[in-house]
C-alpha positions in Angstrom: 115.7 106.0 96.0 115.1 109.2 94.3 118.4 110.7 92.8 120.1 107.7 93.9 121.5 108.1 97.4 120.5 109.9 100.5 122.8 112.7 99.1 120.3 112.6 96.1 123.7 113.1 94.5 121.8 111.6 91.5 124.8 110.1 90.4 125.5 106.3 89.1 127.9 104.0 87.6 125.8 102.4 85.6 126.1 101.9 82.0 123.9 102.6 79.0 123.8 101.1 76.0 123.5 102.5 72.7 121.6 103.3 70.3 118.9 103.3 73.1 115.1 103.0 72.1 111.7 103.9 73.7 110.1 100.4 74.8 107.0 102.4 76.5 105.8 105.3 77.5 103.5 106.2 80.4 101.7 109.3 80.4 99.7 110.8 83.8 95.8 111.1 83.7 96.3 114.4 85.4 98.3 117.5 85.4 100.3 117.8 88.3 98.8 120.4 90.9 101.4 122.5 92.9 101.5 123.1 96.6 102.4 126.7 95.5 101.3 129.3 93.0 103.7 130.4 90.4 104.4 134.0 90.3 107.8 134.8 89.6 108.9 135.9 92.6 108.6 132.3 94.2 109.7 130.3 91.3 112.9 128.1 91.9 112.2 128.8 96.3 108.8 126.2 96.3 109.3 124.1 92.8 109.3 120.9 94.3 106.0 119.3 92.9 105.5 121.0 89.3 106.3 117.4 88.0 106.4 113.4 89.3 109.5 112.0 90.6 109.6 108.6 89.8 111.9 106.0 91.4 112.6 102.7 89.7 113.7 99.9 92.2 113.0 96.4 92.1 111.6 96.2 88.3 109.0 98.4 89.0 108.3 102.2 88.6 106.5 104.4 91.3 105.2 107.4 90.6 103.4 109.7 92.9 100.6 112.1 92.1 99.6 115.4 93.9 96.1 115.6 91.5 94.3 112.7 92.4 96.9 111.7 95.8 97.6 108.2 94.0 100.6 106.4 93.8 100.6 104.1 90.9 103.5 101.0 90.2 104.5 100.1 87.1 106.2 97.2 85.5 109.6 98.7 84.6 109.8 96.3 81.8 107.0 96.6 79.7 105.1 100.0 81.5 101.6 98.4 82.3 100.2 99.0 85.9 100.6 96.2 88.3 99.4 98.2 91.4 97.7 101.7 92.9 97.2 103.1 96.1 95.4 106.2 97.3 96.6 108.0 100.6 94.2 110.7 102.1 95.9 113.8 100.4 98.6 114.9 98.0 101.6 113.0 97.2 104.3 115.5 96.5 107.5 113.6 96.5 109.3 110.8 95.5 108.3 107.5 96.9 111.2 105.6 99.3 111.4 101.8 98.1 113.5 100.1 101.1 113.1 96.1 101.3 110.8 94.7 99.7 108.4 97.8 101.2 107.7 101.4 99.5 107.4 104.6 101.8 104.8 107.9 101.1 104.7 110.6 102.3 101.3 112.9 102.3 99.7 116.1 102.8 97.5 114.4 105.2 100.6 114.1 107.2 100.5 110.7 107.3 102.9 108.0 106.4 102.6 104.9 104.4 104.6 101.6 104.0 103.1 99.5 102.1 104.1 96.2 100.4 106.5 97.4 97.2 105.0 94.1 95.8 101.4 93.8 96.1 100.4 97.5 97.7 98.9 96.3 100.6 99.4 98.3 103.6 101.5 97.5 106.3 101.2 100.1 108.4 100.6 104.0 108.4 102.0 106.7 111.3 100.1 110.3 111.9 103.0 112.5 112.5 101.3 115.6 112.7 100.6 116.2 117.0 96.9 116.8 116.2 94.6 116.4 113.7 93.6 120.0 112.0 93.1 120.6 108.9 92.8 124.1 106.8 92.6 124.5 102.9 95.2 124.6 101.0 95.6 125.6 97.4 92.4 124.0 97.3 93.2 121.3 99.1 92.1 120.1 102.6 95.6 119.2 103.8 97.3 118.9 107.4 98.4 121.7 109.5 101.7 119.4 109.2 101.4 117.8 105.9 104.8 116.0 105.1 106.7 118.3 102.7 109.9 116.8 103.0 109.4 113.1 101.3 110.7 110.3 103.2 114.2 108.9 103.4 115.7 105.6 104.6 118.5 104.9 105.7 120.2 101.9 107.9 116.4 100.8 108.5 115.8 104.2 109.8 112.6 106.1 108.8 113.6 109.8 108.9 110.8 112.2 107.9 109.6 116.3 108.8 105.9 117.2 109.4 105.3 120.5 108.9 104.3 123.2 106.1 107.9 124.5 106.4 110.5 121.7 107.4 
């Protein structure tokens, strides 16, 4: 989960060892394309997507892309690509890996679970109450695109469509 918990208290007990070494290094096709301009006055309010969040779970690293609206899983282990998937719009937030399954949230306002193992979708849920679209930064994204990210928790799905959750 991304910062740990569903208090993203980001916060663990696990140890490190030292001295600690790079064993790989991914680096992102793209630059990362903001929901939100940057002028000053905004900075720090709408900063959510300047950069990936990935979430390691499982021996494998997602990372999410708002460029190119791909999520792409890595081995944790030795950094090559096991798996990719494409949803129909930006991906601004951390993945949720939950049981074997991995959760996405999109622009397109749609949510994905797909298969934390292989990528292969098991299902996807429209949670915006129609189906318009309008251009954003760009973009053609939902009137609801899901800005929140996606959190589980006792095998509960929560989620907020909406451009302000």
């Amino acid at each position: 989960m991304y910062r740990k918990d569903t208090g993203r208290t980001g916060i663990t007990d696990e140890r490190l060892s030292f001295p600690m070494k790079l064993k790989w290094r991914y680096t992102c096709a793209q630059v990362p394309r903001p929901a939100w301009p940057n002028p000053p006055r905004l900075y720090n309010k709408m900063d959510f997507d300047f950069a990936p969040h990935p979430v390691v779970a499982e021996g494998r690293v997602y990372i999410c892309s708002n460029s190119d609206d791909t999520l792409r899983v890595l081995d944790a282990h030795t950094g090559k690509q096991l798996w990719r998937f494409t949803a129909g719009g930006p991906l601004r937030f951390a993945p949720q890996a939950h049981k074997g399954r991995v959760y996405l949230s999109s622009d397109d306002a749609h949510i994905h679970c797909l298969d934390s193992r292989t990528g292969k979708p098991i299902w996807e849920f429209n949670a915006a109450p129609e189906n318009e679209m309008f251009i954003g930064n760009g973009r053609m994204i939902s009137r609801w695109p899901i800005r929140t990210g996606i959190l589980v928790e006792a095998d509960v799905l929560y989620a907020v469509a909406g451009m302000w959750p």
